[in-house]
VMD Tcl script that builds the backbone (N, CA, C; Angstrom):
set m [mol new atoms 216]
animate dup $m
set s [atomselect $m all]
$s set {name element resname resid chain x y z} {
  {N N UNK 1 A 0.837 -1.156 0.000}
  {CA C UNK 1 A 0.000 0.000 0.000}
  {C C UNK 1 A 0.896 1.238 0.000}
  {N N UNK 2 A 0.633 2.543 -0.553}
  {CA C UNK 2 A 1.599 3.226 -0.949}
  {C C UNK 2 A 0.565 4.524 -0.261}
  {N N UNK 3 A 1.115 5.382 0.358}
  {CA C UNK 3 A 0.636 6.546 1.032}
  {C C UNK 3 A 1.237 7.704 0.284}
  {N N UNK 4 A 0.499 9.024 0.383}
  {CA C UNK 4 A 0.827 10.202 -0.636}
  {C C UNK 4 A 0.859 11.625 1.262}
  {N N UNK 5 A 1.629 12.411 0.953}
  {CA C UNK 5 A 0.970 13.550 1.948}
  {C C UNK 5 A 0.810 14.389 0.125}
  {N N UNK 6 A -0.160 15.151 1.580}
  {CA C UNK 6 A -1.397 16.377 0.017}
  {C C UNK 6 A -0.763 17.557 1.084}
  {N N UNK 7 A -0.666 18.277 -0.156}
  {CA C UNK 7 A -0.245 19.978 0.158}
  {C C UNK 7 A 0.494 20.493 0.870}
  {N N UNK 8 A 1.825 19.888 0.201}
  {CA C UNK 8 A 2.899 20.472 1.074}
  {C C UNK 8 A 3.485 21.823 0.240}
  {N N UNK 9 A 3.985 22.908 0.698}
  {CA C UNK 9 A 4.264 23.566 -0.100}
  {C C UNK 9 A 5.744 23.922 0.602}
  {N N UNK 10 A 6.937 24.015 -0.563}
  {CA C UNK 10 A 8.280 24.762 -0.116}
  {C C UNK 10 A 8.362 25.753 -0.858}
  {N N UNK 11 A 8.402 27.411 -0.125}
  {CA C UNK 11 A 8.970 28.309 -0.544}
  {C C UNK 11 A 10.346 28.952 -0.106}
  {N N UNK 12 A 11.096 29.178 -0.936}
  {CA C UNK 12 A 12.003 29.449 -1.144}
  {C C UNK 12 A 12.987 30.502 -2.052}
  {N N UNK 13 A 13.216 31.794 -1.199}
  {CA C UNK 13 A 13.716 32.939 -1.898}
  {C C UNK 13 A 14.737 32.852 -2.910}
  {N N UNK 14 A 14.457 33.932 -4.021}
  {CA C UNK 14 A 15.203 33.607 -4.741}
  {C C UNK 14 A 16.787 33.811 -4.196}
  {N N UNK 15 A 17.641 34.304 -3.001}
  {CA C UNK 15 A 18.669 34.384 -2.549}
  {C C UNK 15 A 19.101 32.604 -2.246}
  {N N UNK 16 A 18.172 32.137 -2.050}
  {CA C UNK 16 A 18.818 30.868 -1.689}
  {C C UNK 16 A 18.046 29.994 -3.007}
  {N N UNK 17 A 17.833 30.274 -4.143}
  {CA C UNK 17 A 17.525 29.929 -5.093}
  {C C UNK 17 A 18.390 28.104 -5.951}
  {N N UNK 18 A 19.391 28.337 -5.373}
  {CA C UNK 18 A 20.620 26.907 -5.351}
  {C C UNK 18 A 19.921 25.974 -4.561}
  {N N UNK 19 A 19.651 26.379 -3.651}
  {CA C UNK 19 A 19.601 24.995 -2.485}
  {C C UNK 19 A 18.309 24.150 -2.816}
  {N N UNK 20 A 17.237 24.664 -3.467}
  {CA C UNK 20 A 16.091 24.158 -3.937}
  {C C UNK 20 A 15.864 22.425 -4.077}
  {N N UNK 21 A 16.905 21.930 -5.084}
  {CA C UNK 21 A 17.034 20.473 -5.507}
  {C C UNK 21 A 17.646 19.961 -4.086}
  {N N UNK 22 A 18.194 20.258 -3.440}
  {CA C UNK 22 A 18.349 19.950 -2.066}
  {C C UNK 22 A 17.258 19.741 -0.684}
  {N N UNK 23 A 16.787 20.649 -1.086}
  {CA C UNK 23 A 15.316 21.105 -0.038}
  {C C UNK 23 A 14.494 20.127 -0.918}
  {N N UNK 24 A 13.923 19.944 -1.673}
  {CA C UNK 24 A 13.205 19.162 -1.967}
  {C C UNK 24 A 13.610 17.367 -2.232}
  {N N UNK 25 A 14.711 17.316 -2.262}
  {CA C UNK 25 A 15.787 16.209 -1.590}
  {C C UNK 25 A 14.909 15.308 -0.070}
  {N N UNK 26 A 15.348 16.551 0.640}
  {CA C UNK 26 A 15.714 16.651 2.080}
  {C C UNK 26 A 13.951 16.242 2.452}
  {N N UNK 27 A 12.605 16.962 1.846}
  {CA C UNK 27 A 11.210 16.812 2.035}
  {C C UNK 27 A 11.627 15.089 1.410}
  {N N UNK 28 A 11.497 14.255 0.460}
  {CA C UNK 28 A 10.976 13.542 -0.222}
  {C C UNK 28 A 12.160 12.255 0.945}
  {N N UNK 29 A 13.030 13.035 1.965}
  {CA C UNK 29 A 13.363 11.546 2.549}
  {C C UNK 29 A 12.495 11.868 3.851}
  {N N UNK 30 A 12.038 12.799 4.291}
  {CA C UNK 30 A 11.061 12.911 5.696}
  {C C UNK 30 A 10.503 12.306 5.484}
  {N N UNK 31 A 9.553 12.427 3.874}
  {CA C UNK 31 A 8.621 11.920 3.517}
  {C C UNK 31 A 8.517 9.890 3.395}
  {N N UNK 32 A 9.772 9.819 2.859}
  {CA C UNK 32 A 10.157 8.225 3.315}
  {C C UNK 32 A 10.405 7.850 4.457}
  {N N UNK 33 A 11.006 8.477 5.265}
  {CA C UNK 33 A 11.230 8.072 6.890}
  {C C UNK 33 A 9.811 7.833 7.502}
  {N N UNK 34 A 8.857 8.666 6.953}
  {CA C UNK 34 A 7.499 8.769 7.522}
  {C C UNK 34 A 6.717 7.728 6.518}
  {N N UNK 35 A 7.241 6.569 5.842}
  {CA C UNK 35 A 6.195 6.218 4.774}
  {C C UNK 35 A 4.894 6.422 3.813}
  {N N UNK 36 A 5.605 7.407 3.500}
  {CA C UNK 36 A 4.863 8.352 2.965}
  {C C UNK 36 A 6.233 8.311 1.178}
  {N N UNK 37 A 5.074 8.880 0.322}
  {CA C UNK 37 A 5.951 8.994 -1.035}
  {C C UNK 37 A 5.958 10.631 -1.537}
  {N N UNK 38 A 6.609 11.536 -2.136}
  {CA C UNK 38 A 6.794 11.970 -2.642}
  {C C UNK 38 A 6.411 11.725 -4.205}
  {N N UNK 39 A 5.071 12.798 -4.672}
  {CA C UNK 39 A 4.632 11.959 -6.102}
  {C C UNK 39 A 5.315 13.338 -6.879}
  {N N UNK 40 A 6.737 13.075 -8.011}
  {CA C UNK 40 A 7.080 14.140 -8.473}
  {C C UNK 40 A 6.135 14.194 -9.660}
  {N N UNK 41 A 5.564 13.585 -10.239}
  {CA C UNK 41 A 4.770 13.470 -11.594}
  {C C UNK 41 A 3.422 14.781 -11.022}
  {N N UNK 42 A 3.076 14.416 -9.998}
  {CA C UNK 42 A 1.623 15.808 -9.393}
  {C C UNK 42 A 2.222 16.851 -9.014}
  {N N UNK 43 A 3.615 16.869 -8.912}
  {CA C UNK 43 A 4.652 18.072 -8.099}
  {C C UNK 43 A 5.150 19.163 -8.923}
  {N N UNK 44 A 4.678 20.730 -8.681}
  {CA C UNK 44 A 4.988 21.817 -9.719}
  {C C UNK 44 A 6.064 22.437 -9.206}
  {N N UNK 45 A 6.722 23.295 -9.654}
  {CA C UNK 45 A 7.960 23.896 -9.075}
  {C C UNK 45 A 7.231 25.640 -9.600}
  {N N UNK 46 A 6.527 26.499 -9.045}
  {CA C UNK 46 A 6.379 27.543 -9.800}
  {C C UNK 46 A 6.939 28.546 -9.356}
  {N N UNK 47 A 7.765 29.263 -10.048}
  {CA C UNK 47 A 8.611 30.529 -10.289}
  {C C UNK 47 A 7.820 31.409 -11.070}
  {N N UNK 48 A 7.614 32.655 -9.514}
  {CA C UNK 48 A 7.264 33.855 -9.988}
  {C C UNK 48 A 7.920 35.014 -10.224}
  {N N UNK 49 A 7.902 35.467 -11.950}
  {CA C UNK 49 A 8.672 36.693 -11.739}
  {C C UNK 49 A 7.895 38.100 -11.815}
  {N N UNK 50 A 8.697 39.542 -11.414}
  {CA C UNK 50 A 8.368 40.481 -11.220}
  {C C UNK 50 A 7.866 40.838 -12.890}
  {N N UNK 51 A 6.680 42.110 -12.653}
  {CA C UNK 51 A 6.747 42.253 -14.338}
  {C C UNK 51 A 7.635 43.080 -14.678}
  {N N UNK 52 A 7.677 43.064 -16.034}
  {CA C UNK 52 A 8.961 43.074 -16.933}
  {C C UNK 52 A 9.652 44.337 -16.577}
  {N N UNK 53 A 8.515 45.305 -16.323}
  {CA C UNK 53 A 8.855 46.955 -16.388}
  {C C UNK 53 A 9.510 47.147 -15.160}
  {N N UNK 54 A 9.710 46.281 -14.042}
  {CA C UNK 54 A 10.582 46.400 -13.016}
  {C C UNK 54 A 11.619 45.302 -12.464}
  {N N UNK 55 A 11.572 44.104 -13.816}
  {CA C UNK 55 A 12.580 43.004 -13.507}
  {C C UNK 55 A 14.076 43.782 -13.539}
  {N N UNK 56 A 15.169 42.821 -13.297}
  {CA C UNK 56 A 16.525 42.770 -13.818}
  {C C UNK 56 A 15.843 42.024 -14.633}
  {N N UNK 57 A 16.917 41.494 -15.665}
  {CA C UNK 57 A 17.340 40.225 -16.717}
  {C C UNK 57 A 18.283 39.444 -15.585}
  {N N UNK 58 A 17.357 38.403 -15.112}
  {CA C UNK 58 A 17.731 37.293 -14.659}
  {C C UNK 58 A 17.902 35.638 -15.355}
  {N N UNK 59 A 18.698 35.134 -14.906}
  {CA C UNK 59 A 18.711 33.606 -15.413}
  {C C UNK 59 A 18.213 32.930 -14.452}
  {N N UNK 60 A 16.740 32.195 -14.586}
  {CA C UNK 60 A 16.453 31.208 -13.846}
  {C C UNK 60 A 17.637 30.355 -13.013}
  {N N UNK 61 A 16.985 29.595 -11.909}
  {CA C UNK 61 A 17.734 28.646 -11.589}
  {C C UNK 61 A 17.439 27.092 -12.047}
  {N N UNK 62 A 18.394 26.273 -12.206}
  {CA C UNK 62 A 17.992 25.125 -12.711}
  {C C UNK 62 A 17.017 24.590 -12.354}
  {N N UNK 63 A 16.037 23.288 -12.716}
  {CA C UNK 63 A 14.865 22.746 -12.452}
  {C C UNK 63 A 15.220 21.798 -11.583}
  {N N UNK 64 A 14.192 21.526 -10.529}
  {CA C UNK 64 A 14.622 20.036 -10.190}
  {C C UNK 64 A 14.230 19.434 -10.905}
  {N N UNK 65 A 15.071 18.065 -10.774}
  {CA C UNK 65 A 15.087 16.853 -12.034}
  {C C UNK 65 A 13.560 16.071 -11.273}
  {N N UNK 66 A 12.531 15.914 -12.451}
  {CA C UNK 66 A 11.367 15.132 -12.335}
  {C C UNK 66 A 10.130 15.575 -12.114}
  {N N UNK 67 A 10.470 17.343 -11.870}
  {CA C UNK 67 A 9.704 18.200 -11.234}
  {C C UNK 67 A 8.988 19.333 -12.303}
  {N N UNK 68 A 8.026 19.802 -13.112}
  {CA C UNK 68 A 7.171 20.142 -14.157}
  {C C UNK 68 A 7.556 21.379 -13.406}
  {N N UNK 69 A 8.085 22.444 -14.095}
  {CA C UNK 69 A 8.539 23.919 -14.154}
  {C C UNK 69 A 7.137 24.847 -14.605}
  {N N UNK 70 A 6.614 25.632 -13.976}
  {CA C UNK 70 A 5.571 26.624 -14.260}
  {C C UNK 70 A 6.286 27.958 -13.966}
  {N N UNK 71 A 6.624 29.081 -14.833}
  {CA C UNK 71 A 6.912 30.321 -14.821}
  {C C UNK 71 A 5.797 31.382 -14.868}
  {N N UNK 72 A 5.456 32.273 -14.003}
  {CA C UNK 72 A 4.495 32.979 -13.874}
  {C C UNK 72 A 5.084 34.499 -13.625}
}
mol reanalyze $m
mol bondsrecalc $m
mol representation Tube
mol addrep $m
């Protein structure tokens, strides 16, 4: 039998924008210690940016691997 947790959310500033694939690492073994799964296929990663007329020109940070990227 395979258990899911619902609605976890990690936010995370873009200053610590690196550590992300880590942090979500670090959730998906709680989540095994606790028998519980991590479903990356239902799991969004969404990055919000400022609008244009007050961005820098930034370069995203990489995706986590398995994880469906939404830019907003």
């Amino acid at each position: 039998m395979s258990k899911y947790a619902d609605d976890t959310y990690l936010v995370i500033p873009t200053s610590n924008a690196n550590t992300c694939t880590a942090e979500v690492e670090h959730i998906e073994a709680n989540s095994n210690a606790n028998n519980l799964q991590l479903n990356r296929i239902k799991s969004l990663e969404i990055v919000f940016e400022r609008p244009r007329s007050n961005r820098k020109q930034t370069i995203p940070p990489l995706a986590v691997p398995g994880i469906c990227r939404v830019i907003m």
